[in-house]
Structures are given as C-alpha cells and as structure tokens.
N, C-alpha and C positions, 0 to 999 in steps of 0.2 A: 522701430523696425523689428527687433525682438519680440515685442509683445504681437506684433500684425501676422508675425510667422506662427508664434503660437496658439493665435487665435485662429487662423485659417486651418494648423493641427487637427485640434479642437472637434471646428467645424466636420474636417474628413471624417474622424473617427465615428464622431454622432453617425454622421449618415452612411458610414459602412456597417454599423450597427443593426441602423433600423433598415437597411436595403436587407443584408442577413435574416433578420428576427423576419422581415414581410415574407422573406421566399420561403423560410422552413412555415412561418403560419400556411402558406398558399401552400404549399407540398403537404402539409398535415392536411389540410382542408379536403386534398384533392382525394389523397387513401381514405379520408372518412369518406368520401362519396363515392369512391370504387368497391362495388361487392365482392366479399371474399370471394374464391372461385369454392363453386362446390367441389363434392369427394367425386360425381362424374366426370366434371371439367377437368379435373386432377389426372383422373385416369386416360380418358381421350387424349391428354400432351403426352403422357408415359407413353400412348400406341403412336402419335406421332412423331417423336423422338427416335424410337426405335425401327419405324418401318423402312428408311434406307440403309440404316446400319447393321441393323439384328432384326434383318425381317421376317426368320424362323419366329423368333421371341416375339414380336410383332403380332402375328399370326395369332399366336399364343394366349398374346393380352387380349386383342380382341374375342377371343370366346371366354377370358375371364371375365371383359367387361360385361359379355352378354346373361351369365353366368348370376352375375350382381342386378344388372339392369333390365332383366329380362322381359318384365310386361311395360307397357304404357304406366305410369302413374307418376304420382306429383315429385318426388324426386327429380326426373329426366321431364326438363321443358322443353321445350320444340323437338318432339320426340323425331316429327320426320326427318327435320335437320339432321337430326344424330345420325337416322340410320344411315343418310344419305353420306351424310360423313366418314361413318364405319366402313360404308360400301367401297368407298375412294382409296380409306386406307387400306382396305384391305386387295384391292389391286395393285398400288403403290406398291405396296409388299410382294405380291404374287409375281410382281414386273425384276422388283429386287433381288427376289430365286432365283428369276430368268438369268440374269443379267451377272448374278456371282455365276452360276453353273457354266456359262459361256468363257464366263475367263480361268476356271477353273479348267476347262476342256484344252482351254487355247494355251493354257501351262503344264498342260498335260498331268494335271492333280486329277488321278484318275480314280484315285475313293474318293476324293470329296465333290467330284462331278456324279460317282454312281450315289454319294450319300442325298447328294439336290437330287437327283431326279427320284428318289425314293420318294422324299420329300413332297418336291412337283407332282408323283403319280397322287398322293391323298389329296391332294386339292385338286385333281382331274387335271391338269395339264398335261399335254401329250403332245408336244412340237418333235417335230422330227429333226428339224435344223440342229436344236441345240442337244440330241442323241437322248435317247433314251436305256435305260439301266444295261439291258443286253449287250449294245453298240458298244457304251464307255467299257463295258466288261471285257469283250472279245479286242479292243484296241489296246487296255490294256493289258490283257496275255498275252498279245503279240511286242508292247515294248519291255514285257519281261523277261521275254525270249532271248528278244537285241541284249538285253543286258548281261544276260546266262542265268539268269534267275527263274531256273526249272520248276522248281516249287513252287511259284507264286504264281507261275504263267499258268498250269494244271489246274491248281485251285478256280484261275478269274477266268478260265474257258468253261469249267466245267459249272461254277455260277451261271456265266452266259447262258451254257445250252440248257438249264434247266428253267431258266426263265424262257429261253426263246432256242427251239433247234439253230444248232452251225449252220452254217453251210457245208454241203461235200467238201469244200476247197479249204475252208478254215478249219474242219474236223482232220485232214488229211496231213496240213500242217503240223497240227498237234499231235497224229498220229507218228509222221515220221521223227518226232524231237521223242515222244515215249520210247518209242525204241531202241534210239540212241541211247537212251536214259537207261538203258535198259531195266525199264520196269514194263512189267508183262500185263499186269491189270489195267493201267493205266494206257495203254495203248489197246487192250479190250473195248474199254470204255469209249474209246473215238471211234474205233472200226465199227463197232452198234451204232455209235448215229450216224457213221455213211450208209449202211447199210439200207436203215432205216427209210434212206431218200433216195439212198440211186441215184444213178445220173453218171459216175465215174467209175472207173475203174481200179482197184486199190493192189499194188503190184503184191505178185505170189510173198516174196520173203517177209514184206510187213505183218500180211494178213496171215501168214503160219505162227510169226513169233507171238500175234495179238491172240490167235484160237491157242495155243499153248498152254501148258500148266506149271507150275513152278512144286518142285517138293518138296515137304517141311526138309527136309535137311540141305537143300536152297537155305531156305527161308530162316533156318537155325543162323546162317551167316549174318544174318541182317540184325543177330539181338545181340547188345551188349550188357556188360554187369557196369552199375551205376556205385562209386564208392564216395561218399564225404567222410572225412577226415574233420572230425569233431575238436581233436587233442584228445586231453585226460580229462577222464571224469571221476572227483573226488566222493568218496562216501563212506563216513564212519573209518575217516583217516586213512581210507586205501586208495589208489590210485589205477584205474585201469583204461585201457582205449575206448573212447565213446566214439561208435564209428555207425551211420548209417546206411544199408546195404538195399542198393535197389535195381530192378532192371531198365533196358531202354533200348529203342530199335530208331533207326535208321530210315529217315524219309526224304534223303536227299543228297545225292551224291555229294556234296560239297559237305559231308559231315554234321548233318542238323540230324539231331536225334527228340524224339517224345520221352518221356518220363511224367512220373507223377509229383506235383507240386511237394506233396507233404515229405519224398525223397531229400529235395535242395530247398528246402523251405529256409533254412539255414544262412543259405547263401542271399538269400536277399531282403528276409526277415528283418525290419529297420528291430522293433524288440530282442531282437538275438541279438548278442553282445560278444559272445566268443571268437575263440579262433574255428575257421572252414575253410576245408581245400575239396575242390571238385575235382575227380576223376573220373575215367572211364578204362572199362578191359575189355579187348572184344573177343581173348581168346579165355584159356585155362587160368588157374592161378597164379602159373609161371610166367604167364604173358605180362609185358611190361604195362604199367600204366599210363594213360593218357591223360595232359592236364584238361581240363571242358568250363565253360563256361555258362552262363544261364542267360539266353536271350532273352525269353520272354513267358511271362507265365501267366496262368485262368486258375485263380484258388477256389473261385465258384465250381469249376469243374475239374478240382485237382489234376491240372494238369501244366504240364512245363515244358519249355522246346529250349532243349541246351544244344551246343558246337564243341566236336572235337574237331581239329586239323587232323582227320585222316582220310582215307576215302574207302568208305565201305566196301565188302563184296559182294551186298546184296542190300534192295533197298526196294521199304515196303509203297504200298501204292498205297494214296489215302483217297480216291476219287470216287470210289463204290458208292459208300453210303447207306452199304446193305444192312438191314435192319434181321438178324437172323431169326429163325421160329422156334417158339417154344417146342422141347424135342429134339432140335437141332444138334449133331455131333459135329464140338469146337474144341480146340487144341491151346493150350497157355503155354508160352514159350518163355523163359526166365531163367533167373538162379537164386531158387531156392536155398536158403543156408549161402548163397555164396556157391552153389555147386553148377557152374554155368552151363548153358545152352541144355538146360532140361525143361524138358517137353511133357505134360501132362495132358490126358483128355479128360472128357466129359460130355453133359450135352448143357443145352438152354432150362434151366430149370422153372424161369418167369421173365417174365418182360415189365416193365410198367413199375419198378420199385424207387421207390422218392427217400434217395437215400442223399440229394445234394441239395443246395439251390435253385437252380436251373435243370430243369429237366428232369427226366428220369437213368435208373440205371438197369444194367441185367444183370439176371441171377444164373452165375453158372456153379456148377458143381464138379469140374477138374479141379484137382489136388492143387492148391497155392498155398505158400507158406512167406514167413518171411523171405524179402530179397526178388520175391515176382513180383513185387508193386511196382508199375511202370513196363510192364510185358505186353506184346500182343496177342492178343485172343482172334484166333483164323477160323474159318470153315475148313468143310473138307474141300472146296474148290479153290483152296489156296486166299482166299477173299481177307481183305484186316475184317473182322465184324466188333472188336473192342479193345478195350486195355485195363487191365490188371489193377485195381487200386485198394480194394480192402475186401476183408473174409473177419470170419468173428470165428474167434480162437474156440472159444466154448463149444462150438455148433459143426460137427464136420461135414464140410460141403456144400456148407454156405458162404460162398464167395460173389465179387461182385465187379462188374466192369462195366468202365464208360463205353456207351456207344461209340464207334467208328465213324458216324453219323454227323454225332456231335464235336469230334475233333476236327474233321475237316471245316467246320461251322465255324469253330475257336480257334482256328491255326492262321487267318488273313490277319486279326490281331495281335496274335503272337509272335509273328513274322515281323512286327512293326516295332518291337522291343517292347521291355520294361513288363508294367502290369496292364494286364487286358481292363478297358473298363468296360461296362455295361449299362442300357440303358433302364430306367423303369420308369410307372405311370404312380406308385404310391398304391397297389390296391393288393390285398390279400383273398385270397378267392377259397371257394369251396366248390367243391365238384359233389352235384344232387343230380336226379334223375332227370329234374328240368337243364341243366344245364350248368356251367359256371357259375355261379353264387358271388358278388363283391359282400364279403361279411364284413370287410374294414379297410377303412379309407385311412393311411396316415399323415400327418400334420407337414404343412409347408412342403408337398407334395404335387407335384403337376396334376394330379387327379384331384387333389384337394382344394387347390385355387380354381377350379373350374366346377367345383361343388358337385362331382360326382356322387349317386346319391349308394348307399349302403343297401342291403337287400333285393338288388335286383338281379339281374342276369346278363351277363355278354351274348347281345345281339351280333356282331361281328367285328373284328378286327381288321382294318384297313379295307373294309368294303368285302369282305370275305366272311360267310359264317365257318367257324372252323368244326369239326367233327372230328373226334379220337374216338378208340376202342372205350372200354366201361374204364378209366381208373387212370386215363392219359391224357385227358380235355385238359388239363392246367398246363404238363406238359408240351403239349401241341401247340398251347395257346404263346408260353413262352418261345420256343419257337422262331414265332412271327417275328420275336423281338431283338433274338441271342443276336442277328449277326449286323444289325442295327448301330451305328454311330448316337450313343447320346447329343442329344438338341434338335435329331430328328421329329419332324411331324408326324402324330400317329393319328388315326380316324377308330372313334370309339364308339359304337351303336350301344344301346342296353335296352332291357325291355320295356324299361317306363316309356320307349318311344323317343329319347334324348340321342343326339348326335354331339359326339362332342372331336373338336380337334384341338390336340393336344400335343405341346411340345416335350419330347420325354427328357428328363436329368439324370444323371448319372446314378447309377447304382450304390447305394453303401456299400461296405464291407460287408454289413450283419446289418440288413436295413430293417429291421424288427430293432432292435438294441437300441438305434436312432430313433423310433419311432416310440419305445419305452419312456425316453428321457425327456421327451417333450408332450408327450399323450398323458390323461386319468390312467389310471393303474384299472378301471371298472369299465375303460375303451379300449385299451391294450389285451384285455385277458378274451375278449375275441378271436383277435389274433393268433395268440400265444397259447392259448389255452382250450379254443373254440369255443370257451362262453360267452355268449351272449345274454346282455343284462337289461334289463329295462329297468327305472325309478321306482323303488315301492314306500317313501317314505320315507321314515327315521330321522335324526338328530342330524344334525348339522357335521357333529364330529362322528355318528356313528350312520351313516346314511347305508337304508336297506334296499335289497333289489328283489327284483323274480325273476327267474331264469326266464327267457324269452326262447332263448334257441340254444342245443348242444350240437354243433358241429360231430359228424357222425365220423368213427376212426379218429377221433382229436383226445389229447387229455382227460378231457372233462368225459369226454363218451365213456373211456377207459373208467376212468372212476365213479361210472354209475348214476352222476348226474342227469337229470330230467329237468324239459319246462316246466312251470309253473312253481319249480323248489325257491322257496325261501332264501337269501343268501347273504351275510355281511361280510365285509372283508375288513379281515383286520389288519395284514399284511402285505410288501411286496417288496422283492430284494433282488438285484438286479445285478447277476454275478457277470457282468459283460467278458472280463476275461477266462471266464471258466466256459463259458458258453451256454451261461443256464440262466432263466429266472424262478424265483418261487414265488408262488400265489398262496397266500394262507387266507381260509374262507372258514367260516360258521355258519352250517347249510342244514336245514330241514327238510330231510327227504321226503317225497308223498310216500315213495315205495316204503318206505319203513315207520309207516304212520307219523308224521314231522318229527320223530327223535331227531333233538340236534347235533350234530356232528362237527367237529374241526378235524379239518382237512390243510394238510400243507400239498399242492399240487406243482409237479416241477415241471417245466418246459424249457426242449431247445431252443436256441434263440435264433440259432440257422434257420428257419422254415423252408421247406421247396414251394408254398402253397404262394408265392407273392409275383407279379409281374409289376 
C-alpha cells in the first residue's frame, strides 16, 4: 500500500513537471512570435494613455509624435491607419478639455475654467454653453464680491472687459463697490466703459467721485516704510543691526500691501538661514510698528504682496495699466534713509529697458535712494504708472521701475499665495529687424520635444502676430505668456511655415542655469553669450568653430566679435549662485588680421531674452 502511494506521488510530480516546462515552452514560443512594438507604437499608447486623463499632455504628445513622425516613410506602416488614429485621439482629447472645463465651471474653479478655455480657444473651440474666458471672468468677480474679496473681484472684471466690453449693468456694479472701496481710479475705470456704451444712467455722486482726482498728499496716506529685522550682523568681531529698509503701498482695504521681492526675500528665502521679522510703519519714526506677513511673491519681477492687520487711509488702484510716455512728469513716493512719506519727481527718462526676466522696465530719473525700493511711481493725474525697485548708486538718476501694467498682470498669482510660477516654451529669442529670432532651443523643453527649429522667426503667438515699438517685441511677446497657468496650450507659427501646439512647463528659477547643466557649453554660449558657432573641425579634445552669428547688443557684440572669426573654447564655469557664467575662448579676429586672442567672456545668467 506504501509503495502504490509513492508510486502514484511520483507519477503527479512527473506530470506537474512536464505540464509546467510545456506551458513556460508555449509562453516562450508565443513572445518569440510577437514583434516587439516599435518606438511609434510606443508613443501612440503614451497619447493613448493620456488622452482622458492629461488631455492637455495628450495634445502635446501628439505634435511630438508628429514632430518624429512627420513624413510617410518606412518607420510608420499603415501610415493612414496612424493618422486616422491621431485624428480620434486627438478629439478624445479635445472632448476631455470640454468635459474638465464644465466641471470645473459647475465647482465654480473659476481659474481653472478661465485656464481650459485659454486652452479650448488654441485648438479653435468656442462653445458658448460651457463659457468662454470673459464669462468665467465676469462670474468670477462677481463671486469675489459675495465674498468681500475687493481686490480680486477688480482684477477678474477688469480681465473680463479687456477681453470682452461689460455690460452697462455689470460695469455699474463694479462701479458702485469702487466707490465704496473708495478708490477713485478704479471706479474711473468702470464709469469709461459705461460711458463707452450707453444705454444707463450712472447717478450724479458715483460719477462725481469716479471724474475726481485724488492729491499726492491723499495719496502720501496710502505708502508705508517696509522694515525686516535681520538681528546682528557680525564682522571682524563687531556686532551691529543688520536691518533691511524698504517702501510699500496699500492696495486693498483689508491691509495687502505691494513691496519689492529683494525687500522680504529673507522671509521666505528657503537658503536664508537666520533670524527675520517682518514689519511695517505707516506713520513717522515714532509710529509704532506693525507685525506683516508675506503672502505671495514674483522674484521674476521683483515683486511681493505682504498683509498687515490694519486698514489703510488710502488705497492705490491697480486697474489702469497705463503705460506712461517718454517725457512724462512722475512722482516716487517712499522713505528714503527711513525718512517716510517722501516724495521725489522726475520725468520718464526711456521705456523699453531689459533689466528683469520677463519683460521690460522704465527708466525714471526722480531722486530714489535706499528705502524707496517698493514705492509707487504716479503721474500727474494721480494714475499708479510703476514701483520703485533699483537705481545704480554710481550713475545719478538712473533709476528704474516696474511697470503698473505688469503688477496688476502678477498680482491674480500672488493673491493665490506662496511663489508665483510661470510658464515657458524653452526658447531664447533675439529681436532683428525681421523679427523675433529663436537663436536657442533648450534641452527637455516643450519647444524642444516638438523640434522647434533654431533660426527662424515668430510668425505668431496663439493665432495673433504680435508687434511692439523697435527694442519691445521680446517683451510683448512674453506678455502673451506672463498671465498664463503652466500646462496651458500655446499655438506657435515660425517662419519655416511650421505650426506647432505646444503644452508650456513651468518656468525655472534661472532657466538659462538649467539649460547650462544639461546643454554643450559651444550650444549654451548662444544663449548666454549670443554666440553662435558652427563645426569648423579640430581634435576631438580641442574641437574648432566659426562664428556663424554675433547676436547684436549681446556679450559677444560688446567684445568685438564677428562672423566668420575663428574660435576654440577652452573653458566654462558655471557660477549658478553668483548669477554668472564665464566663457573662456581663443578667437582670431578678421578685424585684427587673425591675431589670436584669449578672451574670458562673463554672462548673466538671468536673461530677459527667453519665453
């Protein structure tokens, strides 16, 4: 009986053996006769994967894949199949916008319903059901309203009507809460677009207080002295107050004040390491101090929106927009040394100066000194037209302020907390007389997964060609972008005749510094440096170039360089926290009959020249 049980054992084990060994053979057998998938099939399941869940990204992949796969050839078999397929997902997708925007509307997420329909409008959709940018903007200023949230409601009205005029009825609203508010510009601003359209009648008190003028010693009320409290700062064993002194004005009755980033950079600096306390004074030196905090800040455009729990006596309007004229007599309001509510004039000395990241800045020449960093810059018709952020000590009267323009642009982010982000496309430009110039594409960049090509020109941005004055097309261009939610859809024309739609990523800090660490040093020095190099040969370790192109006003201009010069590079050092790189080159000028030359060439690594 023993041996019949063991033999029957036996027997099982054999045959769960060979039942095993047969099915892994037939499953081997089966993968050697399945073809790998190609690198297209690969990508087609990454867009299908994504079109109901990340149908922005979606969107995205499909013009990378088009990007790769662009002509008929042996690569891509059953090419019509593909497109036919492309074409599906790419509705799937387009259905996918729909379909978050609607329940974004229905939750009353009213940025990320005006952020879809941005979205929606690049791929030409225009449902009216599920609201379009204006709509979501005007419903949201009216639930900002309900909420008592003044500031934001001004801001998403005054969005609204520049995309699309109010209505009398919904300008009229807004008009009677400015007044309340009592800010006098901002209720201007509505009684012009009733004005505009008629139809109502806007009662005598509103429309006296809206034509009214407010006077700088008003308007003095509305600026306070900005103080951080550092502690001590030790040096060659002494010990003395390290204290930062800046100004700030008042945009909102409920205590939100503007100021400049580099002010309270302190405060929210993860590399600062000390002690900082935030203050504010809104009278004399004797006035007590107020504790403040820092809501939210844009270091791209040095700027910051702190809260005191007080409530102002005056409070500036940011709804203009006005862009003042060269010429123009403007007023800086501040405290200088700490000596508050002093008033300097001046006029507009230039417009158009690329002294930030994003955009441009103005040159005024009223007296600023330390402690007016973070001040408003007014006209004479009382208007904000900037704010106060830097002067160069050397040079009297060269001072310099953010547009008014661009804060109300930066302030729906700011309002939202923390750090503002921003979007980009990965391209570095130059401004020629044809046009916007892409001189460099950088790496693992939304322009770059879509093989945006290098030396052409911006045909137009989101179906619009843009046009600035001579020295502001880069600026303008950014722009389009500044008040944009990264992951947004952008629409890219260029001159080769290429259409491209593109999902944008979030901005770096120092997105040149980024694009250092992962770029050739002889691709980078484009950017960096505005040389452009073509291959001329040489050694493997010592490889040579010709200059191809010297970006005109760039480093390289500065230093004399030309086409067709000779050029090795021997060096490149990448001072990221200093804010610098150096290029060291061994270059033979024409101009100086090929005598060769070593050059160490240094560049910011801030550029304004990048979207």
């Amino acid at each position: 009986m023993v041996v019949d049980m063991r033999a029957k054992y036996n027997v099982f084990i054999v045959f769960t053996v060979l039942t095993f060994t047969s099915c892994a053979t037939r499953d081997t057998a089966e993968k050697r006769l399945t073809p790998p998938k190609t690198a297209n099939m690969v990508r087609l399941e990454e867009i299908e994967k994504y079109a109901q869940s990340e149908p922005l990204k979606a969107i995205h992949l499909i013009g990378v894949y088009k990007s790769v796969y662009n002509e008929k050839n042996a690569t891509v078999e059953n090419q019509d199949e593909t497109d036919a397929r492309l074409n599906k997902l790419y509705e799937i997708s387009k259905n996918a916008i729909l379909e978050l925007q609607i329940n974004a509307i229905n939750e009353k997420k009213w940025d990320v319903a005006a952020s879809l329909s941005r979205s929606l409008a690049v791929l030409g959709v225009f449902v009216e059901k599920t609201g379009q940018e204006p709509e979501i903007l005007i419903q949201a200023a009216k639930d900002y309203l309900s909420d008592g949230k003044e500031l934001q409601a001004f801001l998403a009205a005054v969005q609204s009507h520049n995309l699309k005029p109010l209505s009398p009825q919904d300008a009229l609203v807004f008009l009677e809460h400015s007044v309340k508010a009592h800010q006098r510009r901002t209720a201007n601003f509505f009684l012009t677009a009733i004005d505009k359209q008629g139809g109502i009648t806007v009662p005598s008190p509103l429309r006296a207080f809206a034509e009214g003028t407010d006077s700088t010693s008003e308007m003095v009320k509305g600026v306070a002295t900005v103080l951080v409290d550092r502690g001590i700062r030790v040096e060659h064993g002494m010990g003395s107050p390290d204290r930062v002194l800046g100004s700030a004005f008042f945009v909102d009755s409920g205590g939100l004040l503007i100021t400049n980033y580099h002010v309270i950079s302190s405060e929210v600096d993860p590399s600062y390491k000390g002690y900082s306390r935030l203050s504010i004074r809104t009278g004399d030196s004797t006035s007590p101090r107020v504790p403040a905090k820092v809501i939210g800040w844009d270091k791209t455009m040095d700027l910051a929106l702190i809260k005191a729990e007080i409530t102002p006596e005056y409070v500036f309007s940011v709804v203009d927009r006005i862009v003042p004229q060269v010429g123009g007599t403007v007023l800086a309001i501040g405290s200088p040394g700490g000596l508050e509510k002093t008033v300097t004039s001046g006029i507009v000395s230039a417009r158009g100066r690329r002294f930030l990241q994003i955009g441009d800045v103005i040159q005024i020449d009223a007296a600023v000194n330390h402690g007016n960093s973070g001040g408003p810059v007014i006209d004479t018709h009382g208007r904000l037209v900037g704010i106060v952020f830097a002067g160069v000590e050397q040079f009297e009267g060269l001072n310099f302020a953010v547009p008014a323009e661009r804060l109300a642009a930066a302030l729906p982010a700011m309002l939202k907390g923390g750090k503002s982000i921003r979007p980009w496309l990965g391209l570095t430009l130059a401004q020629t007389r044809e046009g916007a110039e892409i001189i460099y594409v950088a790496p693992l960049t939304p322009a770059a997964e879509q093989s945006v090509a290098e030396g052409v020109f911006i045909e137009s941005l989101n179906g619009e060609k843009i046009t600035a004055p001579q020295g502001e097309l880069i600026a303008a261009l950014q722009d389009r972008l500044f008040s944009d939610e990264p992951g947004e859809l952008v629409a890219l024309k260029t001159s080769d005749g290429k259409k491209y739609i593109l999902q944008t990523a979030q901005r770096p800090v120092t997105p040149l510094a980024e694009a250092a660490k992962t770029d050739s040093r002889e691709r980078i020095a484009a950017a960096l440096f505005g040389l452009v190099l073509s291959p001329a040969g040489g050694s493997f370790w010592t490889p040579q170039y010709l200059i191809k192109r010297v970006v005109r006003g760039s480093v390289a201009d500065e230093a004399g360089l030309s086409p067709q010069d000779p050029v090795r590079i021997f060096s490149f050092n990448l001072q990221e926290k200093e804010g610098y790189a150096l290029l060291g080159i061994d270059v033979k000028k024409r101009s100086s009959g090929y005598m060769e030359t070593t050059m160490r060439l240094p560049a910011a690594l801030d550029s304004p020249d990048t979207l």
